[in-house]
PyMOL Python script that loads the backbone (N, CA, C, O; Angstrom):
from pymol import cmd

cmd.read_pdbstr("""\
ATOM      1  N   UNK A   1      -3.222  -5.628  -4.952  1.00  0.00           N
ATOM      2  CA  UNK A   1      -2.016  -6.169  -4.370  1.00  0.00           C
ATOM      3  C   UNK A   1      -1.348  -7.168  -5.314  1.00  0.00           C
ATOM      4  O   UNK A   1      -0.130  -7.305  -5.203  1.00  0.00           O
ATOM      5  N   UNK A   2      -2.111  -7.991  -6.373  1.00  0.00           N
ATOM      6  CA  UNK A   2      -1.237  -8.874  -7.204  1.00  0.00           C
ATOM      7  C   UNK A   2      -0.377  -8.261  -7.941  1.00  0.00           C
ATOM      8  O   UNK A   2       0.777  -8.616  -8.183  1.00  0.00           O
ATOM      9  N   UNK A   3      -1.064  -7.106  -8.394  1.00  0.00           N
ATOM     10  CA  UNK A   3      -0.136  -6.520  -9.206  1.00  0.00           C
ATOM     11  C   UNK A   3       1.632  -6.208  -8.572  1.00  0.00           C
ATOM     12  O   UNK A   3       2.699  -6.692  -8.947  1.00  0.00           O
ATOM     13  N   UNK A   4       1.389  -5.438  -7.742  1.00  0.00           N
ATOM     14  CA  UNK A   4       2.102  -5.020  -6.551  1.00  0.00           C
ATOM     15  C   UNK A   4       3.274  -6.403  -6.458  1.00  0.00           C
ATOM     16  O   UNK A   4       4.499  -6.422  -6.572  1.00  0.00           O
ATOM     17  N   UNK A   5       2.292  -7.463  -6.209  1.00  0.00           N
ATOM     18  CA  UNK A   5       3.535  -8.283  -5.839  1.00  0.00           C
ATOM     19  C   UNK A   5       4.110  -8.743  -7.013  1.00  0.00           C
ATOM     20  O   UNK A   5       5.325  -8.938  -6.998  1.00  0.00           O
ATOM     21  N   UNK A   6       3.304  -9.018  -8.315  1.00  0.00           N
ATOM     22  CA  UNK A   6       4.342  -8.973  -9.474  1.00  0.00           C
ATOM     23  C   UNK A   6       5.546  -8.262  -9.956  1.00  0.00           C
ATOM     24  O   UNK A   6       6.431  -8.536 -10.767  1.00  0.00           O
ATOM     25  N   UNK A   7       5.252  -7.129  -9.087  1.00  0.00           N
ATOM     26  CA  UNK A   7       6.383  -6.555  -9.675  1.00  0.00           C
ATOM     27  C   UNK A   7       7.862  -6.853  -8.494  1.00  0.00           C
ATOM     28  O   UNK A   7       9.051  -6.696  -8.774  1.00  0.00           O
ATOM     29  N   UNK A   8       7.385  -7.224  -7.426  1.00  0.00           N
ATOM     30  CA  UNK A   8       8.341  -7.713  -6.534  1.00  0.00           C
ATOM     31  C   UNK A   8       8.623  -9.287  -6.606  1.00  0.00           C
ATOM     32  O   UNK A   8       9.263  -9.668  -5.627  1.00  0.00           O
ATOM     33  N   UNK A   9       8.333 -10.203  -7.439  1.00  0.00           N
ATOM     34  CA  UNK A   9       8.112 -11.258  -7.794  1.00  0.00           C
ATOM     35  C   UNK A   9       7.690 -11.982  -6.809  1.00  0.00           C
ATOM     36  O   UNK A   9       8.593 -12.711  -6.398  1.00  0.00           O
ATOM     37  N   UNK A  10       6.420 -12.139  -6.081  1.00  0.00           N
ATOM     38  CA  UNK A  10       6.043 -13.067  -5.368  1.00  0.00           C
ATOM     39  C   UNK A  10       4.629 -12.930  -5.839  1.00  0.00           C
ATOM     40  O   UNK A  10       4.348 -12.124  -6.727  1.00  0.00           O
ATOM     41  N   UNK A  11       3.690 -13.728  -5.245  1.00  0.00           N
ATOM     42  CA  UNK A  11       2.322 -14.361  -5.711  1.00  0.00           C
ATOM     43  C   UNK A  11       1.963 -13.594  -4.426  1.00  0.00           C
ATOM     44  O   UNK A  11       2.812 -13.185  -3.633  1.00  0.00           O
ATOM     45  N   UNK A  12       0.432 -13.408  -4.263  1.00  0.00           N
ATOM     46  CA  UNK A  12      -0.322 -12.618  -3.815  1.00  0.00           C
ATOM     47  C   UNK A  12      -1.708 -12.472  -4.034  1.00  0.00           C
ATOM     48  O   UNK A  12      -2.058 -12.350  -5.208  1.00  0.00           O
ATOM     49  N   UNK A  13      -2.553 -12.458  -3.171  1.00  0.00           N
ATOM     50  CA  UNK A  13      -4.129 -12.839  -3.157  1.00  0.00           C
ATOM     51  C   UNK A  13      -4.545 -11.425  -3.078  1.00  0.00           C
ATOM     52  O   UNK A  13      -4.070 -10.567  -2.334  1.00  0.00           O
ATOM     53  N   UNK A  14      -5.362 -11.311  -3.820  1.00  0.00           N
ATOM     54  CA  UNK A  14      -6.134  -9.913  -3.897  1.00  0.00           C
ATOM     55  C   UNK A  14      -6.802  -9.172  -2.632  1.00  0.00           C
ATOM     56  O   UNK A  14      -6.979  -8.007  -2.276  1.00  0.00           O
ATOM     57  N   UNK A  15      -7.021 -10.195  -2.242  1.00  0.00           N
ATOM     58  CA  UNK A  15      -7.405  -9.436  -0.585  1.00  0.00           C
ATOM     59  C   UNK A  15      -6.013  -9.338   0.464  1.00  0.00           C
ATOM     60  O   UNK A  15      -5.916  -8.811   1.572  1.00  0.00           O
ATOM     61  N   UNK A  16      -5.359  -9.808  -0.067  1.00  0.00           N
ATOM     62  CA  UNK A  16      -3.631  -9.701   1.166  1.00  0.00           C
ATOM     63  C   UNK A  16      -4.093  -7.938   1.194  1.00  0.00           C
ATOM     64  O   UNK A  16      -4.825  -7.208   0.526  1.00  0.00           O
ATOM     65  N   UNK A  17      -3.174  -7.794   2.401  1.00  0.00           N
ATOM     66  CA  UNK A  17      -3.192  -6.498   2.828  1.00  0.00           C
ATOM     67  C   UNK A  17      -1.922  -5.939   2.434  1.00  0.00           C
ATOM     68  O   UNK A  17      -1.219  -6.901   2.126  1.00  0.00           O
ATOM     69  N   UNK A  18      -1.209  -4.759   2.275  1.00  0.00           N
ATOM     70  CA  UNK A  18       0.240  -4.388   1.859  1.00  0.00           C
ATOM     71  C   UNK A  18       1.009  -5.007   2.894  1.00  0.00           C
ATOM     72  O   UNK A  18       2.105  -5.475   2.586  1.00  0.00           O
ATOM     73  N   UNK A  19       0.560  -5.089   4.200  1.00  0.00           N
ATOM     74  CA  UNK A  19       1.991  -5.467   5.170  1.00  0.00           C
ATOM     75  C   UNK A  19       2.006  -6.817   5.053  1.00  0.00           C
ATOM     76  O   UNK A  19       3.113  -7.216   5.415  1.00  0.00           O
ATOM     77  N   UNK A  20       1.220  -7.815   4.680  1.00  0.00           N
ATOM     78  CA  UNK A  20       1.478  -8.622   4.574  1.00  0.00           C
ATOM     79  C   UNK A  20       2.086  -8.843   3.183  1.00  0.00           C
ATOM     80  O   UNK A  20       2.994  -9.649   2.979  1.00  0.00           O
ATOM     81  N   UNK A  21       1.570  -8.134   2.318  1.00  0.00           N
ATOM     82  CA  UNK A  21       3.097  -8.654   0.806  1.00  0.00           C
ATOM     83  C   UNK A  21       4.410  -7.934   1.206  1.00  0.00           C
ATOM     84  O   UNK A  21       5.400  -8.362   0.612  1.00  0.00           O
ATOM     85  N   UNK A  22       4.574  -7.173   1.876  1.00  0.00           N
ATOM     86  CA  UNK A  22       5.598  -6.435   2.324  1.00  0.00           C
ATOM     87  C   UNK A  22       6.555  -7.202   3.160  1.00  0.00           C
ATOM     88  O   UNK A  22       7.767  -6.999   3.081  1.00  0.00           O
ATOM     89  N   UNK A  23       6.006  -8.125   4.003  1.00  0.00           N
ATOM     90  CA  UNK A  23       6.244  -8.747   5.098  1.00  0.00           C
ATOM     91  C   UNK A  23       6.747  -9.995   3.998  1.00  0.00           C
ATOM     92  O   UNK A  23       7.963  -9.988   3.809  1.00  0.00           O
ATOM     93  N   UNK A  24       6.040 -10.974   3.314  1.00  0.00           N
ATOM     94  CA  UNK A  24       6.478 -12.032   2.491  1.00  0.00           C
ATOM     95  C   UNK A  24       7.449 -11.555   1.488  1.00  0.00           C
ATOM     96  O   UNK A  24       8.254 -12.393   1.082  1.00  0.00           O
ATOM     97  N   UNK A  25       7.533 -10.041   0.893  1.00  0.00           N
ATOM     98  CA  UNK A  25       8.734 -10.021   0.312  1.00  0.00           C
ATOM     99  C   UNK A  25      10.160  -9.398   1.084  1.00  0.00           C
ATOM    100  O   UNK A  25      11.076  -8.716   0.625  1.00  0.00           O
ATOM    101  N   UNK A  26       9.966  -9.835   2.179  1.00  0.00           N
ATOM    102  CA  UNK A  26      11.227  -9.734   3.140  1.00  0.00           C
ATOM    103  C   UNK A  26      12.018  -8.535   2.690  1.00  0.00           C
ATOM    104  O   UNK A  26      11.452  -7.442   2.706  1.00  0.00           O
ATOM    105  N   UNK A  27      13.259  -8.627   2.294  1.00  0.00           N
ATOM    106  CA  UNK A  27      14.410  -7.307   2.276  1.00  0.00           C
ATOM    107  C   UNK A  27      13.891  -7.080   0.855  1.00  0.00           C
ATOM    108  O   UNK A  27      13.892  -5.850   0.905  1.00  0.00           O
ATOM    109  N   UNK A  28      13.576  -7.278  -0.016  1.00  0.00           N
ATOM    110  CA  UNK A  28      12.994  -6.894  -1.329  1.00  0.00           C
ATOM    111  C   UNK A  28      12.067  -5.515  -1.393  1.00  0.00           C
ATOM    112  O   UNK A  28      11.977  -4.671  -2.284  1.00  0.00           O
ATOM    113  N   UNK A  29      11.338  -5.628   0.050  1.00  0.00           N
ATOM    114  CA  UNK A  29      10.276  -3.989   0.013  1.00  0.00           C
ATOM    115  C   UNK A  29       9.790  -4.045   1.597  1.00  0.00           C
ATOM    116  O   UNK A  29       9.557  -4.919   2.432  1.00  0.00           O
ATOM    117  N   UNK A  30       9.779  -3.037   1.544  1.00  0.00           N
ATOM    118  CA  UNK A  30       9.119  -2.369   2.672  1.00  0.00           C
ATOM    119  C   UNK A  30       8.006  -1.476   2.733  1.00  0.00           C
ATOM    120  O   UNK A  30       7.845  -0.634   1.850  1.00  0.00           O
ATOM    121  N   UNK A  31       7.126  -1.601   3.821  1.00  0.00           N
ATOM    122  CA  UNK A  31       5.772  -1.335   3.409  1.00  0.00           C
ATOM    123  C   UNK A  31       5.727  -0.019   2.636  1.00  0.00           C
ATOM    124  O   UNK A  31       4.774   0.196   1.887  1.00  0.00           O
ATOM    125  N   UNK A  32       6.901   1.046   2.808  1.00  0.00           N
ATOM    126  CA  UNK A  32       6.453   2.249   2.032  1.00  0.00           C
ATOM    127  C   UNK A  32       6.649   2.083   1.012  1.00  0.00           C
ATOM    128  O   UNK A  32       5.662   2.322   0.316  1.00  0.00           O
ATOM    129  N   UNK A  33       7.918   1.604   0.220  1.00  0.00           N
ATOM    130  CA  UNK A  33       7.677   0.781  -0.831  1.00  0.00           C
ATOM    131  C   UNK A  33       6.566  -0.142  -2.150  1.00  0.00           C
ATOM    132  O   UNK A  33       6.556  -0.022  -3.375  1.00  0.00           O
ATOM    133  N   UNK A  34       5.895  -0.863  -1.405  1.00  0.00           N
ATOM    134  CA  UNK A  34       4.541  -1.179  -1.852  1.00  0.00           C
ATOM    135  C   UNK A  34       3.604  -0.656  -1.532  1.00  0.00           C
ATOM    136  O   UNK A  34       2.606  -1.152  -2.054  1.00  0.00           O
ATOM    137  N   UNK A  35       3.283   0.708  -0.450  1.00  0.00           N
ATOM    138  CA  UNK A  35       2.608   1.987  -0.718  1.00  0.00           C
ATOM    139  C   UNK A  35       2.624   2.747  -1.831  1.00  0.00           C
ATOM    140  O   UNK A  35       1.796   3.542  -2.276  1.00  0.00           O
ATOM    141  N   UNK A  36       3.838   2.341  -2.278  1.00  0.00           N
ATOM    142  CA  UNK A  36       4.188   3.708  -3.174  1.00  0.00           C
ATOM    143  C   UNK A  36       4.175   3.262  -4.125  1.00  0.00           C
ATOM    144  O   UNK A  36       4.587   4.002  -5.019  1.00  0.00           O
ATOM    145  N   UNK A  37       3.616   1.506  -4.656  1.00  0.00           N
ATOM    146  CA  UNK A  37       3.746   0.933  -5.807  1.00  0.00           C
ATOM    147  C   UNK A  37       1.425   1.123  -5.733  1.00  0.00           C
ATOM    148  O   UNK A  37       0.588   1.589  -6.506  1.00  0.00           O
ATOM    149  N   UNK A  38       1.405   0.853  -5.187  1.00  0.00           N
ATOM    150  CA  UNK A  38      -0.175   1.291  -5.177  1.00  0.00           C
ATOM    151  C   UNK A  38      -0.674   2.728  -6.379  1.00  0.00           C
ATOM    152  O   UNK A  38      -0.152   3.836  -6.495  1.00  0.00           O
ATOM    153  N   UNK A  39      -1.638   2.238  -6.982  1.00  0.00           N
ATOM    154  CA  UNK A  39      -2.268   3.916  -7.623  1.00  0.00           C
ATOM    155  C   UNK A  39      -3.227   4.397  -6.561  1.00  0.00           C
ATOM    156  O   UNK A  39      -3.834   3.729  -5.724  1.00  0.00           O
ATOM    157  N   UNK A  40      -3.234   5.989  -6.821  1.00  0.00           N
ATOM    158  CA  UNK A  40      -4.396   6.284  -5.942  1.00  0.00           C
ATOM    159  C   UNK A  40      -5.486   6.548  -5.961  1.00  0.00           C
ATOM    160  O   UNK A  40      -5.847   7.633  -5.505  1.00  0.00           O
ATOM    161  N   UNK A  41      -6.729   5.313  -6.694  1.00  0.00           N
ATOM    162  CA  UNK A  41      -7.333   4.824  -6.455  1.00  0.00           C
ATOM    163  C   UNK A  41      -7.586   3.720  -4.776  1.00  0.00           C
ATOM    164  O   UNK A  41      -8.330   3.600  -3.803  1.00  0.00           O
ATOM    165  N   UNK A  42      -6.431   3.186  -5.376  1.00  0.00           N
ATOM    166  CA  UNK A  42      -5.753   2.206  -4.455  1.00  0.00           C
ATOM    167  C   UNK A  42      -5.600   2.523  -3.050  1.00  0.00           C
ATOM    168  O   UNK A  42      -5.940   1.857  -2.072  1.00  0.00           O
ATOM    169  N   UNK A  43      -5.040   3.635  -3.112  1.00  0.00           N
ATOM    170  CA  UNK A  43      -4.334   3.935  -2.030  1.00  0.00           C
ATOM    171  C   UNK A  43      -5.767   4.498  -0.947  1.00  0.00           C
ATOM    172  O   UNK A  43      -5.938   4.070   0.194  1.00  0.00           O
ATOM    173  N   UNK A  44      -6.808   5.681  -1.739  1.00  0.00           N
ATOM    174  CA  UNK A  44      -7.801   6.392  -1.201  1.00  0.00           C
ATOM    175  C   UNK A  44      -8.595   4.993  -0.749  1.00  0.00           C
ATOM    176  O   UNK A  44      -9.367   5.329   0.149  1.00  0.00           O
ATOM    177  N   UNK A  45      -8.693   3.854  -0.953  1.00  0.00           N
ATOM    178  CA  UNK A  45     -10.110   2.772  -0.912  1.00  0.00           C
ATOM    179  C   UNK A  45      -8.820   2.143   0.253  1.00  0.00           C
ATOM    180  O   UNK A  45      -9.489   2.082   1.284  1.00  0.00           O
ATOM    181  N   UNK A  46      -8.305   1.969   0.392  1.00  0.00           N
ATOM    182  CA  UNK A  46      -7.204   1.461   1.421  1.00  0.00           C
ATOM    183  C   UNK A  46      -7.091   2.227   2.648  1.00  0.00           C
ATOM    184  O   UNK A  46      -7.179   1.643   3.728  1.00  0.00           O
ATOM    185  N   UNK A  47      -6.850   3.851   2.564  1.00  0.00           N
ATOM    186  CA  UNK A  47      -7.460   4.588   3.742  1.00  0.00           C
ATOM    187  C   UNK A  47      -9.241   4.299   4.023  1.00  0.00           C
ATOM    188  O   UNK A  47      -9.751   4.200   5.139  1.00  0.00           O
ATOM    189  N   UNK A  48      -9.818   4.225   2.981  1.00  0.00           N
ATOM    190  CA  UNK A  48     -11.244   4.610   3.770  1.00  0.00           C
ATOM    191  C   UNK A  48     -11.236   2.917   4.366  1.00  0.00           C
ATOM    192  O   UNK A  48     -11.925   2.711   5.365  1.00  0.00           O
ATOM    193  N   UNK A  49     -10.556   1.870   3.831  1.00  0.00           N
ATOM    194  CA  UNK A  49     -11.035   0.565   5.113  1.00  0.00           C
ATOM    195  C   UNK A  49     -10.483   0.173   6.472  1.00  0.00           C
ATOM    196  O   UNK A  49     -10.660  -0.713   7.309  1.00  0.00           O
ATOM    197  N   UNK A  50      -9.569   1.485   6.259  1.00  0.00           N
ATOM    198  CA  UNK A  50      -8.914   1.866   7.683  1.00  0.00           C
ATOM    199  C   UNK A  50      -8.829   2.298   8.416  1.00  0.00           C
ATOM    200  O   UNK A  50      -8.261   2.159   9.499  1.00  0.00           O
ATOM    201  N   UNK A  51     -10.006   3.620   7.477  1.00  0.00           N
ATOM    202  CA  UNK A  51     -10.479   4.780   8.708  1.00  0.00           C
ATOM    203  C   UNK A  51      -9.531   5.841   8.303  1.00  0.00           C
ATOM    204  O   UNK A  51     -10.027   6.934   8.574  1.00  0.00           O
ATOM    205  N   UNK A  52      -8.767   5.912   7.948  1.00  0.00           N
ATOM    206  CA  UNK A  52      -7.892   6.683   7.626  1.00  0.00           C
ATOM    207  C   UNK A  52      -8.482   8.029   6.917  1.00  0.00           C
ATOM    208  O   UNK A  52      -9.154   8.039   5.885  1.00  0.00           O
ATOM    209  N   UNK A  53      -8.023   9.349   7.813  1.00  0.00           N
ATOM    210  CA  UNK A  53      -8.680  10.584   6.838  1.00  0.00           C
ATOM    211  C   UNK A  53      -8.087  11.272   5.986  1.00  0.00           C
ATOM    212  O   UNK A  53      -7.133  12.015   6.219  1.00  0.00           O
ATOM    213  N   UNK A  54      -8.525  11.109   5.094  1.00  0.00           N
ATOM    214  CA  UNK A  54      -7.290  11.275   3.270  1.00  0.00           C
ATOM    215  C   UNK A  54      -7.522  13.025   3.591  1.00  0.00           C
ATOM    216  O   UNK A  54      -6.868  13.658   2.762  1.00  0.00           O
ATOM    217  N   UNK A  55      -8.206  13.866   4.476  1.00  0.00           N
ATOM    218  CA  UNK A  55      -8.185  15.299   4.362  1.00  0.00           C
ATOM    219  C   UNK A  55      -6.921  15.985   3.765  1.00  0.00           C
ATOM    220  O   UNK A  55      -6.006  15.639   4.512  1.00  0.00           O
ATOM    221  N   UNK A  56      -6.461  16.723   2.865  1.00  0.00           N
ATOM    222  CA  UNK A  56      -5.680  17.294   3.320  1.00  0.00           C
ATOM    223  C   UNK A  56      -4.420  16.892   2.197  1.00  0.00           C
ATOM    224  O   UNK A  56      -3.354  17.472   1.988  1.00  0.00           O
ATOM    225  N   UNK A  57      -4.988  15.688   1.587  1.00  0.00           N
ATOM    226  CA  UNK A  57      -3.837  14.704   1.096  1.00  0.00           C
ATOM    227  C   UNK A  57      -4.084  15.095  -0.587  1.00  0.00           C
ATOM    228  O   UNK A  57      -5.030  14.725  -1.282  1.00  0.00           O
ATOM    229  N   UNK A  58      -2.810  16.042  -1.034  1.00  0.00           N
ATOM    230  CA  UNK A  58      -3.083  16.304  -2.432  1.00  0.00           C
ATOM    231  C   UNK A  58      -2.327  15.440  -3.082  1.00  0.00           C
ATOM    232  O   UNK A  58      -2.405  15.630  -4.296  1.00  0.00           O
ATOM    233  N   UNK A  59      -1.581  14.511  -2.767  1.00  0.00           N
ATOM    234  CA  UNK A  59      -0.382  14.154  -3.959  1.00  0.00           C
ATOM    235  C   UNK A  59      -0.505  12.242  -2.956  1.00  0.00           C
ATOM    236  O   UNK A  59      -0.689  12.029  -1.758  1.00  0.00           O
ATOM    237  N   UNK A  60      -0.315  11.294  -4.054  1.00  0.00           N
ATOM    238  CA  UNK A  60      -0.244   9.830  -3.200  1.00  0.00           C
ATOM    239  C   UNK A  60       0.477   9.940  -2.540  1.00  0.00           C
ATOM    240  O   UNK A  60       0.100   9.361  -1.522  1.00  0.00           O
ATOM    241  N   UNK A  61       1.738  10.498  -2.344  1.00  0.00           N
ATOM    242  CA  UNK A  61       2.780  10.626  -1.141  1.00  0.00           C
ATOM    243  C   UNK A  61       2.186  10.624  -0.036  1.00  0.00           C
ATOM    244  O   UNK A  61       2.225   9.663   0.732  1.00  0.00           O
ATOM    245  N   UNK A  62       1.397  11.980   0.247  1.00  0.00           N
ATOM    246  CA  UNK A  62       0.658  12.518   1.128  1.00  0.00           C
ATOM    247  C   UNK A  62      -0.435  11.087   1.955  1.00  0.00           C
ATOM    248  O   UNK A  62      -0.583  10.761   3.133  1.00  0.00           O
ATOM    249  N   UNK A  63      -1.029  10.533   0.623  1.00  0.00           N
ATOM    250  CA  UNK A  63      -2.001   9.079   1.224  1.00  0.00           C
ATOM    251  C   UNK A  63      -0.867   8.322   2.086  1.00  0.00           C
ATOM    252  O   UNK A  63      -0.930   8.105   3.296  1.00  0.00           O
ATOM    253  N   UNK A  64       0.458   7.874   0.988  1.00  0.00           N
ATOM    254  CA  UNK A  64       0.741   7.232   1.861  1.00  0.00           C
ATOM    255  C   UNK A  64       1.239   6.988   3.105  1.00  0.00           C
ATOM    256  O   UNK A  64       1.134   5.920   3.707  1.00  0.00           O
ATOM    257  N   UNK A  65       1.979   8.337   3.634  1.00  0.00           N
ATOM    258  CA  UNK A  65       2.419   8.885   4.566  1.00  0.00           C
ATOM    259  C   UNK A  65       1.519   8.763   5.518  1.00  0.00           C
ATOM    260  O   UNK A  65       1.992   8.227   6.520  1.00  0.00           O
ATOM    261  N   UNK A  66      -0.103   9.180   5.638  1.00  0.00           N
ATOM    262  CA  UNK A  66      -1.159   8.970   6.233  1.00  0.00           C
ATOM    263  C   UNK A  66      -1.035   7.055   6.802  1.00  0.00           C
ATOM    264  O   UNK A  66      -0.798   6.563   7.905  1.00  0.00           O
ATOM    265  N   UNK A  67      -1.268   6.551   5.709  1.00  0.00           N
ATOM    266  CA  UNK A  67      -1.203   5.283   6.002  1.00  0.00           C
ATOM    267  C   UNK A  67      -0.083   4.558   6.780  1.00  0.00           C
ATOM    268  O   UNK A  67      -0.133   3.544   7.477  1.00  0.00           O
ATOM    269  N   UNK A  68       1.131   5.523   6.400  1.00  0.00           N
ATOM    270  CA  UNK A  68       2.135   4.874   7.803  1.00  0.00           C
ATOM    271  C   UNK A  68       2.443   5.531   9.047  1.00  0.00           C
ATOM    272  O   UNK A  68       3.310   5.319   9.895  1.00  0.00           O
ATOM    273  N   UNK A  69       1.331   6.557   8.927  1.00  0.00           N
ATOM    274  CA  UNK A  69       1.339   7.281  10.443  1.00  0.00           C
ATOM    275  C   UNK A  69       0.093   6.224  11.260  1.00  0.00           C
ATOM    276  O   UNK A  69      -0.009   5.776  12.402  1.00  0.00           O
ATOM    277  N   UNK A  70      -0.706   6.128  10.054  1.00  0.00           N
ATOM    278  CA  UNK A  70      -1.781   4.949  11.040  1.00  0.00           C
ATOM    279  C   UNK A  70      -1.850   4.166  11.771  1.00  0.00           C
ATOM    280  O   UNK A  70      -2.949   3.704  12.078  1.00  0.00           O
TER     281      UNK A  70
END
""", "prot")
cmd.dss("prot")
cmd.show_as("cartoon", "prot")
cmd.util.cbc("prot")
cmd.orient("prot")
């Protein structure tokens, strides 16, 4: 997520969750947005602490889409 928020210029703790940098960078991004700034590494270790079932999911789109149906 630091990374993530560097590139939206705000500061950010490695354990923040996306909606919450999403949420602190107000009209700047929206959670699909910093979904979609995630690699998918990122993205797969982010579904599995959510429960989220990556089945199915060939392309990060696909993860992240999962993650905002969640």
């Amino acid at each position: 997520m630091v990374q993530v928020a560097a590139k939206l210029e705000i500061e950010a703790k490695p354990t923040e969750s996306p909606e919450e940098v999403a949420r602190r960078a107000g009209a700047a991004a929206s959670l699909r947005h910093v979904l979609d700034a995630l690699y998918r590494g990122e993205l797969q270790k982010l579904c599995d602490q959510r429960g989220v079932n990556r089945a199915g999911a060939v392309y990060d789109q696909d993860l992240v889409e999962k993650l905002l149906d969640s």
